[in-house]
Structures are given as C-alpha cells and as structure tokens.
MIVEX-266188 format. One record per residue (C-alpha): residue number from 0; residue in three letters; x, y, z. Coordinates in nm, 4 decimals. Layout:
BEGIN
+-----+-----+----------+----------+----------+
:   i :  aa :        u :        v :        w :
+-----+-----+----------+----------+----------+
: NUM : Ala :        X :        Y :        Z :
...
+-----+-----+----------+----------+----------+
This chain:
BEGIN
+-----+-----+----------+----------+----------+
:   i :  aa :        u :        v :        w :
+-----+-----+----------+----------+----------+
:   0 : Unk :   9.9776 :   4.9812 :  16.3825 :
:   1 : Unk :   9.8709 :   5.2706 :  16.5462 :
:   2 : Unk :   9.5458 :   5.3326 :  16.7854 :
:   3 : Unk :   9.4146 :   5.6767 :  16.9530 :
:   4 : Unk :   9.2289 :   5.7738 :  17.1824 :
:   5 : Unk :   9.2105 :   6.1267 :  17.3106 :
:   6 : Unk :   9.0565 :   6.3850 :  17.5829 :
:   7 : Unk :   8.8389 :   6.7141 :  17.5453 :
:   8 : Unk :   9.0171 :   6.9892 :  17.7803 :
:   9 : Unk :   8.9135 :   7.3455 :  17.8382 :
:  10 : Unk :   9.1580 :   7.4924 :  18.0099 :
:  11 : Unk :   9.0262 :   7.7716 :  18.2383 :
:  12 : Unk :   9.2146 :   8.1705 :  18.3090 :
:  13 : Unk :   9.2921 :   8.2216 :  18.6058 :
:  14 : Unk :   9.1987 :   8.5944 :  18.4943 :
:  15 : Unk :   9.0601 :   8.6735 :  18.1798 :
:  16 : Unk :   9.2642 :   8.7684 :  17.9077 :
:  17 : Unk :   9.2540 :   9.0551 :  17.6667 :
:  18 : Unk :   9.3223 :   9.0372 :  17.3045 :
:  19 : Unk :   9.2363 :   9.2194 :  17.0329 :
:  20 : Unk :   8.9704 :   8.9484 :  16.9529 :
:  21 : Unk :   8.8166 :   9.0008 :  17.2806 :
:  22 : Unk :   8.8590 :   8.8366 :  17.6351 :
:  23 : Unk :   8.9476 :   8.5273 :  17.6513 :
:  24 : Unk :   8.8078 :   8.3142 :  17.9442 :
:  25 : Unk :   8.8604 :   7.9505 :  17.8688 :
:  26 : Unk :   9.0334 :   7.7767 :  17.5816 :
:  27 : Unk :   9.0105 :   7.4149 :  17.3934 :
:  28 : Unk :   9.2720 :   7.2134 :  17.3636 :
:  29 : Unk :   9.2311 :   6.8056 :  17.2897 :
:  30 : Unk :   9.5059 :   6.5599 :  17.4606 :
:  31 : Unk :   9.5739 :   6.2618 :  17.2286 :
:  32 : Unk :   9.7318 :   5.9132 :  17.3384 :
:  33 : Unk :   9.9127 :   5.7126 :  16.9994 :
:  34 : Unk :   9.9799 :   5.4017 :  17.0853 :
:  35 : Unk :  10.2146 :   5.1997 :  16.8840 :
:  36 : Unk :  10.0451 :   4.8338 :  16.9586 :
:  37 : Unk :  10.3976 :   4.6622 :  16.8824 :
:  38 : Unk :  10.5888 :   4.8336 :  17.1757 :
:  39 : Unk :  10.2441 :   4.9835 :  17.3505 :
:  40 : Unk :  10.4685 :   5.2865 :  17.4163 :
:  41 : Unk :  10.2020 :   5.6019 :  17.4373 :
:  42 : Unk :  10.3179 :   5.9059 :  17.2197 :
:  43 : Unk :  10.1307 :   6.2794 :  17.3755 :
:  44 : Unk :  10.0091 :   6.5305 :  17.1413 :
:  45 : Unk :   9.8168 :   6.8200 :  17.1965 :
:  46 : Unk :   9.5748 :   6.9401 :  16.9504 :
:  47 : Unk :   9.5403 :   7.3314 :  17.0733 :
:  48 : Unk :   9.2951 :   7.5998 :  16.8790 :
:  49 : Unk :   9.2616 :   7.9286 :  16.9772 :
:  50 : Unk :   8.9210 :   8.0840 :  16.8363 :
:  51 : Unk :   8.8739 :   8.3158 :  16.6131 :
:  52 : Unk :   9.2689 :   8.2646 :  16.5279 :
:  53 : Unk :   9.3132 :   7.9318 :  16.4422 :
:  54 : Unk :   9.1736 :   7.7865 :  16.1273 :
:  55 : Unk :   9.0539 :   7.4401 :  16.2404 :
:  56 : Unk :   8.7193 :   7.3800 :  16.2056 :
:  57 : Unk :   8.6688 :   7.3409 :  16.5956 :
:  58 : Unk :   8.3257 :   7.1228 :  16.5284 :
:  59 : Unk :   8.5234 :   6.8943 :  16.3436 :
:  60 : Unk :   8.8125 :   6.8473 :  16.5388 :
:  61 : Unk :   8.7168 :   6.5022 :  16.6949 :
:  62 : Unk :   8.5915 :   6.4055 :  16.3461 :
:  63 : Unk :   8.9447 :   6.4517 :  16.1817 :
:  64 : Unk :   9.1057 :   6.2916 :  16.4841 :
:  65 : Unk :   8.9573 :   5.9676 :  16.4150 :
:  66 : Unk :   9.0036 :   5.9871 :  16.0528 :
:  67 : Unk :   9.3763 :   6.0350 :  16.0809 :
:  68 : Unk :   9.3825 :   5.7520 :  16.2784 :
:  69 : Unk :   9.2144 :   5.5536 :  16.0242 :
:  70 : Unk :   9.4751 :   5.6338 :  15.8006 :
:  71 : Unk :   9.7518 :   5.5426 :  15.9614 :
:  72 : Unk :   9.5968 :   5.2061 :  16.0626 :
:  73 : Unk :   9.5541 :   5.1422 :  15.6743 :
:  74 : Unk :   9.7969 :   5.0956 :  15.3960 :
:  75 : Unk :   9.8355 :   5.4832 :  15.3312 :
:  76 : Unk :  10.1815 :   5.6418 :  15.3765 :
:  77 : Unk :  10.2320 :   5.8207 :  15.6391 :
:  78 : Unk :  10.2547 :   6.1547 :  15.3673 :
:  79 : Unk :   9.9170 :   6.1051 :  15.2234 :
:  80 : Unk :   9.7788 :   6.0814 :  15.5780 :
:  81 : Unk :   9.9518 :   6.4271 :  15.6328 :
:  82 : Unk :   9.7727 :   6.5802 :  15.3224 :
:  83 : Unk :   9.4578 :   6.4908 :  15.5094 :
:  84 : Unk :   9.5497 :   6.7558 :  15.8257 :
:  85 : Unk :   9.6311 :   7.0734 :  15.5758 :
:  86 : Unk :   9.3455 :   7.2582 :  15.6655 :
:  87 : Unk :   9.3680 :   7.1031 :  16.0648 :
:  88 : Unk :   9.6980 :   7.2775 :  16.1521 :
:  89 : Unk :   9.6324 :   7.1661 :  16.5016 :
:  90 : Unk :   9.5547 :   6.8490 :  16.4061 :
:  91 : Unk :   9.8498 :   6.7875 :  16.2261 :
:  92 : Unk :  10.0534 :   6.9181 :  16.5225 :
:  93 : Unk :   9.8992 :   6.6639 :  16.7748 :
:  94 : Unk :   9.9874 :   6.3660 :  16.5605 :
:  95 : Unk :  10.3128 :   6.5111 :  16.4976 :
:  96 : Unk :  10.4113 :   6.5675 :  16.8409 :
:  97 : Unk :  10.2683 :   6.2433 :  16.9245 :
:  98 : Unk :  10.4722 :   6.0401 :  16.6428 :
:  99 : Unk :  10.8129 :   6.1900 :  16.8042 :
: 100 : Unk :  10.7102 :   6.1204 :  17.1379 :
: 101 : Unk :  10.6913 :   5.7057 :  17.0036 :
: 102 : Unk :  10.9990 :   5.7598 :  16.7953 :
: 103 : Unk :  11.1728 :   5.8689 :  17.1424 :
: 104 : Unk :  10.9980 :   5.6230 :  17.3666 :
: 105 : Unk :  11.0302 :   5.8638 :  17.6653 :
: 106 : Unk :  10.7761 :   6.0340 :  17.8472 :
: 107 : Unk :  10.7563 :   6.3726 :  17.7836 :
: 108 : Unk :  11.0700 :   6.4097 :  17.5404 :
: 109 : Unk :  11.0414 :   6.4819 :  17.1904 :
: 110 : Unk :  11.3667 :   6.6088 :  17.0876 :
: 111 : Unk :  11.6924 :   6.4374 :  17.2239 :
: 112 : Unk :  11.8581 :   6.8222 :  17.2697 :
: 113 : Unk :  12.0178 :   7.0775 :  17.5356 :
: 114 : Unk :  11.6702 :   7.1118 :  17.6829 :
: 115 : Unk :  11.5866 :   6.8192 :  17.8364 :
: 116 : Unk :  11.9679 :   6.8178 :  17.9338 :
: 117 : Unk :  11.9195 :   7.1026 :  18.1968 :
: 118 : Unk :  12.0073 :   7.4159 :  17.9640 :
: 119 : Unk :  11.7202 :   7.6758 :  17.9975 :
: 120 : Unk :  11.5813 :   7.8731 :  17.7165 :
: 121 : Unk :  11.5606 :   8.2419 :  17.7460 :
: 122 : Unk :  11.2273 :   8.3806 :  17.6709 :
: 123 : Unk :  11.0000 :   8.6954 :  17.7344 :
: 124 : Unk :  10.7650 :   8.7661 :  18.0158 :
: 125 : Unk :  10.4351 :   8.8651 :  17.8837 :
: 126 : Unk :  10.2228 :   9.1226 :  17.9916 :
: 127 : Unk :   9.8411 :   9.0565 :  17.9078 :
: 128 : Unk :   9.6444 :   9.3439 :  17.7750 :
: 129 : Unk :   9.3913 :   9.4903 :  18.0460 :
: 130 : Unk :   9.3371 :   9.8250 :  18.2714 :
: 131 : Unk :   9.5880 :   9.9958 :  18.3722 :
: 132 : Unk :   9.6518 :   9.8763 :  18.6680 :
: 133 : Unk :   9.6637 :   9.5242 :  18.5544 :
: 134 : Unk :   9.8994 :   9.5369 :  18.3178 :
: 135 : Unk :  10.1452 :   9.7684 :  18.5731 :
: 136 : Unk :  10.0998 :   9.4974 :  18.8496 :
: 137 : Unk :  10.2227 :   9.2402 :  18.5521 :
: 138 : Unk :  10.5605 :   9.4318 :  18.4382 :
: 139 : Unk :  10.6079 :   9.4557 :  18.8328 :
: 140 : Unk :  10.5824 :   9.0953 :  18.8510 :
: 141 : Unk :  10.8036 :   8.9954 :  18.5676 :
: 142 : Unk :  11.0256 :   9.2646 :  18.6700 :
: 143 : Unk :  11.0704 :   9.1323 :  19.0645 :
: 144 : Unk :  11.0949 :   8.7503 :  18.8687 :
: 145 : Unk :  11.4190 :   8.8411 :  18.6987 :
: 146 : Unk :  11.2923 :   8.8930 :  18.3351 :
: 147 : Unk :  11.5127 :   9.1286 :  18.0944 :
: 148 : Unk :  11.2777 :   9.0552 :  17.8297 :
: 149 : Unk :  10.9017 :   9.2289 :  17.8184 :
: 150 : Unk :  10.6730 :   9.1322 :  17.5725 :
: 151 : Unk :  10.3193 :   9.4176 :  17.6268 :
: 152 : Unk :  10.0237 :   9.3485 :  17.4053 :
: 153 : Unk :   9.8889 :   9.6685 :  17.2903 :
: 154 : Unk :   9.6538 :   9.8769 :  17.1165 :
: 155 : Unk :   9.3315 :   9.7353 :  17.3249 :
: 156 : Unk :   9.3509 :  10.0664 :  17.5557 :
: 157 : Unk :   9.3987 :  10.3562 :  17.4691 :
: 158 : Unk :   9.7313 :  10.4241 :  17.3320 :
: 159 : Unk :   9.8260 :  10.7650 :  17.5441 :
: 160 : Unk :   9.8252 :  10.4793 :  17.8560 :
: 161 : Unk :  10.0315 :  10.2620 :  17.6853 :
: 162 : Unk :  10.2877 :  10.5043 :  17.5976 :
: 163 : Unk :  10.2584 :  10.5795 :  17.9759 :
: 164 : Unk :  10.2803 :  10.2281 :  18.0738 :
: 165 : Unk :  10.6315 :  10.2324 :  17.7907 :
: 166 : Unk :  10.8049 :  10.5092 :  17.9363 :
: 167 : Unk :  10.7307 :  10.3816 :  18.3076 :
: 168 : Unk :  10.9583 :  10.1076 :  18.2553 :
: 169 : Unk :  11.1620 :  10.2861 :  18.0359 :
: 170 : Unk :  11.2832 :  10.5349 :  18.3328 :
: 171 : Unk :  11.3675 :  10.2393 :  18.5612 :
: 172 : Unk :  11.5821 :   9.9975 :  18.2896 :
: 173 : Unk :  11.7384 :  10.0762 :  18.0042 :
: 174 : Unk :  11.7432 :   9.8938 :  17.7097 :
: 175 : Unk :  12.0899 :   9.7469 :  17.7983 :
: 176 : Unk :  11.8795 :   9.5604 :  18.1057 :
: 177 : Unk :  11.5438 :   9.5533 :  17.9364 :
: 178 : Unk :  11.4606 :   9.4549 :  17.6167 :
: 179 : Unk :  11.0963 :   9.5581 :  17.5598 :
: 180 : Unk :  10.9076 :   9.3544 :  17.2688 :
: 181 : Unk :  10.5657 :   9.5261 :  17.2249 :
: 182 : Unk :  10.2126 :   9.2894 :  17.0348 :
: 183 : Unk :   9.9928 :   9.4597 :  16.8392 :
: 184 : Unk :   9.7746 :   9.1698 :  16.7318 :
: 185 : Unk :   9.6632 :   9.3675 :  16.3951 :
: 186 : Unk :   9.4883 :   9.6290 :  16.6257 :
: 187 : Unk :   9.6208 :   9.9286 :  16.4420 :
: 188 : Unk :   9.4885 :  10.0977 :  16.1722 :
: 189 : Unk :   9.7065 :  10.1524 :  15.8160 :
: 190 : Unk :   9.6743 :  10.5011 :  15.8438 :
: 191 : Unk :   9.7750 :  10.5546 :  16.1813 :
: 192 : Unk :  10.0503 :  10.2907 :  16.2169 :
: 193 : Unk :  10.3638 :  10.4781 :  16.1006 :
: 194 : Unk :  10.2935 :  10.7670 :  16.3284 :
: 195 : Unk :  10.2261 :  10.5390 :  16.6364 :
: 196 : Unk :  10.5552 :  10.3225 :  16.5505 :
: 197 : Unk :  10.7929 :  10.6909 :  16.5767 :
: 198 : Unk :  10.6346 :  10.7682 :  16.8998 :
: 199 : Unk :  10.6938 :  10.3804 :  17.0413 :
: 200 : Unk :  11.0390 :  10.4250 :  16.9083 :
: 201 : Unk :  11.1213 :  10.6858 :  17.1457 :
: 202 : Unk :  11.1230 :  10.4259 :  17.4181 :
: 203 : Unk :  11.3964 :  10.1967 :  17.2682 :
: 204 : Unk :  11.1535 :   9.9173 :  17.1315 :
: 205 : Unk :  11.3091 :   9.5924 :  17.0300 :
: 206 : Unk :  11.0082 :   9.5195 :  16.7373 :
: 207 : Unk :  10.6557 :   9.4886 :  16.7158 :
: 208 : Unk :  10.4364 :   9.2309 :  16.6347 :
: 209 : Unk :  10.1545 :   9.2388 :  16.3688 :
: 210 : Unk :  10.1056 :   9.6271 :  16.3971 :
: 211 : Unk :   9.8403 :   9.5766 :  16.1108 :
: 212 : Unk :   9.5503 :   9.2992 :  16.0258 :
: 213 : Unk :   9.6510 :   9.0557 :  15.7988 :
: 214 : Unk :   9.6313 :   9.0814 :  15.3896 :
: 215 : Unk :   9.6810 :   9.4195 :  15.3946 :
: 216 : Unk :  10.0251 :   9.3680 :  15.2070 :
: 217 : Unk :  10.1016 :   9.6442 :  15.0670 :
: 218 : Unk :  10.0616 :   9.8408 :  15.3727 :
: 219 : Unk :  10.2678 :   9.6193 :  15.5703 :
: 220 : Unk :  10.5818 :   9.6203 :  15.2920 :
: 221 : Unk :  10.5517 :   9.9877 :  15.3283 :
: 222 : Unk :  10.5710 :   9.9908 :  15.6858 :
: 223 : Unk :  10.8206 :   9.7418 :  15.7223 :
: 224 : Unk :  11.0307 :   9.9583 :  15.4705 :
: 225 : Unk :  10.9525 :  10.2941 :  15.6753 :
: 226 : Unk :  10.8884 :  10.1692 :  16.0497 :
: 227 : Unk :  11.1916 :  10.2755 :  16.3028 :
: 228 : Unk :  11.0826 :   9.9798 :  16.5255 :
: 229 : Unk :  11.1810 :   9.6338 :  16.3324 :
: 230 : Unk :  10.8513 :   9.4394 :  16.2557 :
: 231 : Unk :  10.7505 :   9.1047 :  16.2967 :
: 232 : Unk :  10.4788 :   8.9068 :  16.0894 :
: 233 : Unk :  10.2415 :   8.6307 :  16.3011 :
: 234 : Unk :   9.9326 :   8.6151 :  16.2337 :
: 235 : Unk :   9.9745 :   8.7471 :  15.9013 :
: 236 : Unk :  10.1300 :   8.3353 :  15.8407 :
: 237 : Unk :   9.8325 :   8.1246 :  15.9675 :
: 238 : Unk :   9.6762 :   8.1114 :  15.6580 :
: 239 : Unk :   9.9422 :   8.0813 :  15.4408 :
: 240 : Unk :   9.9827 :   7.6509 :  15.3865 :
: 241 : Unk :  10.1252 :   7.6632 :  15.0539 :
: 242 : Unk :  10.4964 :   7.7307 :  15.0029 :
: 243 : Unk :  10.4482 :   7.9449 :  14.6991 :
: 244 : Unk :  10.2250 :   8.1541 :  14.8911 :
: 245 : Unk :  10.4733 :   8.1922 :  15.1731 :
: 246 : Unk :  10.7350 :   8.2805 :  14.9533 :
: 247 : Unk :  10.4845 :   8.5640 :  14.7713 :
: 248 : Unk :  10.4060 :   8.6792 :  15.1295 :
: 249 : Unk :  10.8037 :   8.7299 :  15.2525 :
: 250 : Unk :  10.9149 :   8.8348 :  14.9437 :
: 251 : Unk :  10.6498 :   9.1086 :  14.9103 :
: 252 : Unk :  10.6319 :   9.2560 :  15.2963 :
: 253 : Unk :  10.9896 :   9.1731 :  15.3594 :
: 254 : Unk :  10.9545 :   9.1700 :  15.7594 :
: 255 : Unk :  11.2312 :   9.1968 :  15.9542 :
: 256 : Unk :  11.1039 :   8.8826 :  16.1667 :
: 257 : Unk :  10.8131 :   8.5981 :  16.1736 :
: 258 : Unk :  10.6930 :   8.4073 :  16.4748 :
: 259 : Unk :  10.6827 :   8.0790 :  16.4718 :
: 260 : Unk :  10.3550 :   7.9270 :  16.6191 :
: 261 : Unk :  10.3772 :   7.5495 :  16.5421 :
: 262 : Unk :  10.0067 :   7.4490 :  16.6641 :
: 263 : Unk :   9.8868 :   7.7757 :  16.4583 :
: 264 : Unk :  10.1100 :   7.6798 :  16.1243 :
: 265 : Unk :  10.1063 :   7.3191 :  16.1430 :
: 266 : Unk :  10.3166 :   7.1264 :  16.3519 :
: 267 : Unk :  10.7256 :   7.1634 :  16.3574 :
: 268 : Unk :  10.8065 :   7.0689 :  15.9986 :
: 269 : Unk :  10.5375 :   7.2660 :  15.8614 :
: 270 : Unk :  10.7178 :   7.5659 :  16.0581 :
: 271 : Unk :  11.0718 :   7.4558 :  15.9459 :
: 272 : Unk :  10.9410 :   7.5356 :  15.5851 :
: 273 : Unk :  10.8979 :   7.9025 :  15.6912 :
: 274 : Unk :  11.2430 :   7.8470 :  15.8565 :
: 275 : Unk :  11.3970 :   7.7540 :  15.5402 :
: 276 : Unk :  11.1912 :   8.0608 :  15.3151 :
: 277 : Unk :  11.3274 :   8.3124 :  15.5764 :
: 278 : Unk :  11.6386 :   8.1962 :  15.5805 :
: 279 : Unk :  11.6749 :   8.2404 :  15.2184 :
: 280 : Unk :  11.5174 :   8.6198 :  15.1904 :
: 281 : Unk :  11.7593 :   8.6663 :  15.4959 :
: 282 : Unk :  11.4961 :   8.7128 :  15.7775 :
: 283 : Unk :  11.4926 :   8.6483 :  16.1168 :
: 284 : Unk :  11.2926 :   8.4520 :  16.3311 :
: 285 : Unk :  11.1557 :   8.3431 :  16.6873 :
: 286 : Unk :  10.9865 :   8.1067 :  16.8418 :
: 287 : Unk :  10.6090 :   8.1366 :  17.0564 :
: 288 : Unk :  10.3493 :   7.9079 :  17.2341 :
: 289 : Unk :  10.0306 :   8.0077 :  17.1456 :
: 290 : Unk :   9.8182 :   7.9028 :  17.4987 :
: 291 : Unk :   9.8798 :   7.5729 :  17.4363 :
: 292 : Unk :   9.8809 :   7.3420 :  17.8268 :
: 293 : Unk :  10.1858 :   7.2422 :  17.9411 :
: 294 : Unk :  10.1742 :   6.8840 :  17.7242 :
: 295 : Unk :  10.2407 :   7.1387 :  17.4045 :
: 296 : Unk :  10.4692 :   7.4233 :  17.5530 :
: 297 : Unk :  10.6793 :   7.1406 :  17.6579 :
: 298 : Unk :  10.6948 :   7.0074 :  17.2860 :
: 299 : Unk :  10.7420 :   7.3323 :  17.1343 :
: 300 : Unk :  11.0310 :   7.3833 :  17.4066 :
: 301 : Unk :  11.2462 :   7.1056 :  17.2860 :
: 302 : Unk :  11.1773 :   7.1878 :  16.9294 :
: 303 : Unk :  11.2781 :   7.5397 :  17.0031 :
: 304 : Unk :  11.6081 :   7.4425 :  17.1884 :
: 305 : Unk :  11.6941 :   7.1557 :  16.8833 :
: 306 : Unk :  11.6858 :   7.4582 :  16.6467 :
: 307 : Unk :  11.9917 :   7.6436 :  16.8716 :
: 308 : Unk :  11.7709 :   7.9750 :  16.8654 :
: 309 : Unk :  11.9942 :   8.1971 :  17.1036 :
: 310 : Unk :  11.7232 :   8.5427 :  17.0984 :
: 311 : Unk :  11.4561 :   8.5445 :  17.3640 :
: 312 : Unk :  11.1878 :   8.3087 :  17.2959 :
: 313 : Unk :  10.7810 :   8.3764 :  17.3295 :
: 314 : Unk :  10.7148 :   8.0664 :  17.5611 :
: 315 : Unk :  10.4387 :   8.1256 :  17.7918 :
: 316 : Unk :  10.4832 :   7.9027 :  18.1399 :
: 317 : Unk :  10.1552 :   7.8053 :  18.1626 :
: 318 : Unk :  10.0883 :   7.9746 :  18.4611 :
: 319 : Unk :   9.7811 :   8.1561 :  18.3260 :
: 320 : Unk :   9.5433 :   7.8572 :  18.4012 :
: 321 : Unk :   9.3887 :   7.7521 :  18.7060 :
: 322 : Unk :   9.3481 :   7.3526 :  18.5931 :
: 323 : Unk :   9.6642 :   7.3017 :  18.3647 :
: 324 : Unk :   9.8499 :   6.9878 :  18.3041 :
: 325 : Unk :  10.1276 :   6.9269 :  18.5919 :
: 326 : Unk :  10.4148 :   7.1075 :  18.4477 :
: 327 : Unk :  10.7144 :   6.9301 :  18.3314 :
: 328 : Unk :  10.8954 :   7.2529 :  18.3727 :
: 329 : Unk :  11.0387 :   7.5384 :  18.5406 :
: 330 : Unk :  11.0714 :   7.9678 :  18.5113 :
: 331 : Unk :  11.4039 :   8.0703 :  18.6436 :
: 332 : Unk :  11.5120 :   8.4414 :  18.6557 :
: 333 : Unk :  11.3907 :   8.4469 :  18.3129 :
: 334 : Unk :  11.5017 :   8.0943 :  18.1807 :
: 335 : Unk :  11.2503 :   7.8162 :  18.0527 :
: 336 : Unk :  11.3844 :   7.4774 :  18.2055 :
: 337 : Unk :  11.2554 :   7.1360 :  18.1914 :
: 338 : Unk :  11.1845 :   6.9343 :  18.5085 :
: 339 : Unk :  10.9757 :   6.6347 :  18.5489 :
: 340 : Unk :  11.0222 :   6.6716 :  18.9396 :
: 341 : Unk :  10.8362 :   6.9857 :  18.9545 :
+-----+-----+----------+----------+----------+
C-alpha cells in the first residue's frame, strides 16, 4: 500500500529567461512523497511542466495526482495505473521516479550506477537567449568554469548577432577545445532554414536543435537530408506517446539525433522506448533536463549515467533559480557530480 502526499513549488529565475515561447520568469513544478506504509520508506518524485511545452493539463495536475494514488492503493496493476498518466507525461514521471526511489530505499538514489559512485557526467554549459551582452557575459562564464561544451539558444535575436556572438568564440577555441551545440527551439522558418544552417556551419557547429516547429515533416526530412550541421529532433517528440507514431516520425525525418527529456516524454521507460526506436533506425541520442529543481535533475542524472552515455549531456545545474531545492550535486570544470554534502 501506497499513500501520497505532495507540494506546489514555483521555482523563481534568478533572471528571466528567453525562449522562443517568451520569457520565462517562474516555473511549476509539484514535489511528491510515496510512502510505502509497510517499510514507511518515502520515495521523491518531481512532477515538472514547462508551459506552453509540456502537454499536462497544468489545472489538473493535483487532480491526476490523487487519482494515481487511488489506483495504486486498489487492486489495479501497477500497468493499468500507468495507462491512466499517458496524457500526464509529468505525472507519470513523478510516480516513476518516486517508485525507484522505494525500490532503492535510499535518499536521493534512484539508480545503483557510476553516478552516485563519484564518476561525473560530462555535459554542456548553456547559454540562455537574451541581449547581447547577456548572452556574451554567459559564454564568458562557462568559458572561465572550464566548459568545452556550449550549448547557445538561438534565433530570438537577430541572427547577424548571433553569428557575431558564433564566430566570437570561434576565434578564441577551436573546435578541438570547444564543441559548440547551438538550440533553435523551432524559431526558424522552412524557407529560411537551409540557408541559415550553411552560414552556422562555417563556425564548426556540432548540431542543432529543433531548427524548425514541430509537424512540419517533410521539411525537416529534407533538411536533415541537406543540412551541413547534424540535426537533432526535441520538441518535435513531446507529442508523440504512441510507438507507431514514433517509429512514423524517425523513420520519415531521419534525424541525426533526439533529446531525451524524460519529464517532457514520460518518465525513463517511456524515453527508453525512443532509445530502443533510435537504436534500430541507427540514430543517436542525448540526454537533457528540462528546468526541472534539483529533486528531478538529480533523477534524470543517475538515469543518464545507468545508460553509459559517454557524449556531453544537456543537464542544467540548477543554478538558474533563486529558491531551488538544496542540491545533491556538484559542477566541476564541466563535470555533473553527485554530492549530498554540498
């Protein structure tokens, strides 16, 4: 028997954030305690949405919470509860997360793996989209912290300063010390993608990330079949929860990478399943938080680090909010470690 309780958060920015959705100034995330009443150990999950990008129905979040709890209190398997979250991918995460965490019976591990044994996980520093000076200040910063891997959102200014912005860091590191990922959160148009990926792949640009909006397939396969830069689908998969549309997705565009965002698809196995399609139509694939607090990164850490990935990983460090979650981990020279003592 199961019981729940959980916690309304809105994590704050310490600066707001630009996307191509708009600025972001706070976000929602809901803390859930499981507690297994035979051992009273207290599993952690996060349920995190980001608006406008996630597909939960934020009204009834708390609504769904305490229905899924229901469930599992009754005679219903554990899969029909599931099939009761399809349409709550964060939902499904947060009890997901918070099953391991019972199945472990150790605070704050989810995964027995090299993670939580001291090995750090390589991952990108992220530059936010903003004005001009902004977004120098934050390559300067991730620069002076020891990060060879950039991650810039783009196409929210105007793309002459981004190129600038490119090539600035382009004449102090080379792409044997600096890999540069570039974010396009769908912010391009069709017609003026293929032209804008040449020029970005004068600078030596690992891939790119959504160039296009979403269900605009055709376009993409053509520009994944065309583009110099190698392109990565994300959003594109949120709203994709059948495997027979994932496959049709994949097989049509043909990316050259997804992004694996496990509170956007649907918790870890759900993202496995895209693990397993991409693995069979031979593409590659890396993992990213998506804003989650600290409770979730952490989660999606260990998951990350049980699945041996050894290409730079999108895990944000939570640093971006002023009233986060005491971390359970640490950034070093570019590395993503865990430590409770921090």
């Amino acid at each position: 028997m199961l019981n729940t309780s959980f916690n309304h958060l809105q994590l704050q920015f310490k600066n707001p954030s630009g996307t191509s959705r708009g600025v972001l100034r706070t976000k929602d995330s809901w803390i859930i305690e499981l507690t297994d009443l035979e051992t009273s150990f207290i599993g952690i999950g996060e349920c995190s949405i980001i608006d406008g990008l996630s597909i939960d129905d934020r009204s009834m979040i708390e609504n769904r919470i305490i229905r899924v709890n229901t469930l599992f209190n009754s005679d219903t398997s554990f899969e029909e509860v599931i099939k009761h979250t399809h349409d709550f991918p964060a939902v499904r995460f947060a009890f997901e997360m918070a099953l391991l965490n019972i199945r472990n019976s150790k605070e704050n591990v989810y995964y027995d793996c090299d993670f939580i044994n001291g090995t750090g996980i390589p991952i990108n520093g992220l530059v936010w989209m903003g004005a001009r000076e902004f977004m120098f200040d934050q390559i300067k910063e991730k620069l002076d912290l020891g990060f060879d891997c950039i991650k810039l959102k783009i196409a929210a200014i105007d793309f002459e300063e981004e190129l600038s912005m490119i090539e600035y860091i382009r004449r102090q590191f080379s792409s044997d010390l600096i890999e540069l990922r570039v974010d396009a959160n769908g912010g391009i148009l069709p017609v003026e993608a293929l032209e804008k990926l040449k020029l970005l792949s004068e600078y030596d640009i690992h891939s790119i990330e959504q160039p296009i909006e979403v269900e605009q397939w055709d376009d993409m396969a053509a520009l994944c079949l065309a583009s110099p830069i190698d392109i990565a689908l994300d959003e594109e998969l949120i709203r994709l929860t059948s495997e027979e549309n994932r496959i049709a997705c994949l097989s049509h565009i043909k990316p050259q990478y997804i992004i694996l965002k496990p509170s956007l698809l649907g918790g870890f196995a759900e993202s496995e399943n895209w693990i397993s399609i991409a693995d069979n139509l031979g593409i590659d694939y890396w993992a990213t938080s998506a804003l989650e607090s600290n409770i979730g990164l952490n989660a999606i850490a260990q998951w990350t680090s049980r699945l041996g990935l050894e290409n730079h990983q999108g895990l944000g460090t939570g640093g971006l909010y002023t009233n986060n979650i005491a971390p359970f981990m640490k950034v070093e020279n570019g590395f993503l470690y865990f430590n409770q003592t921090v």
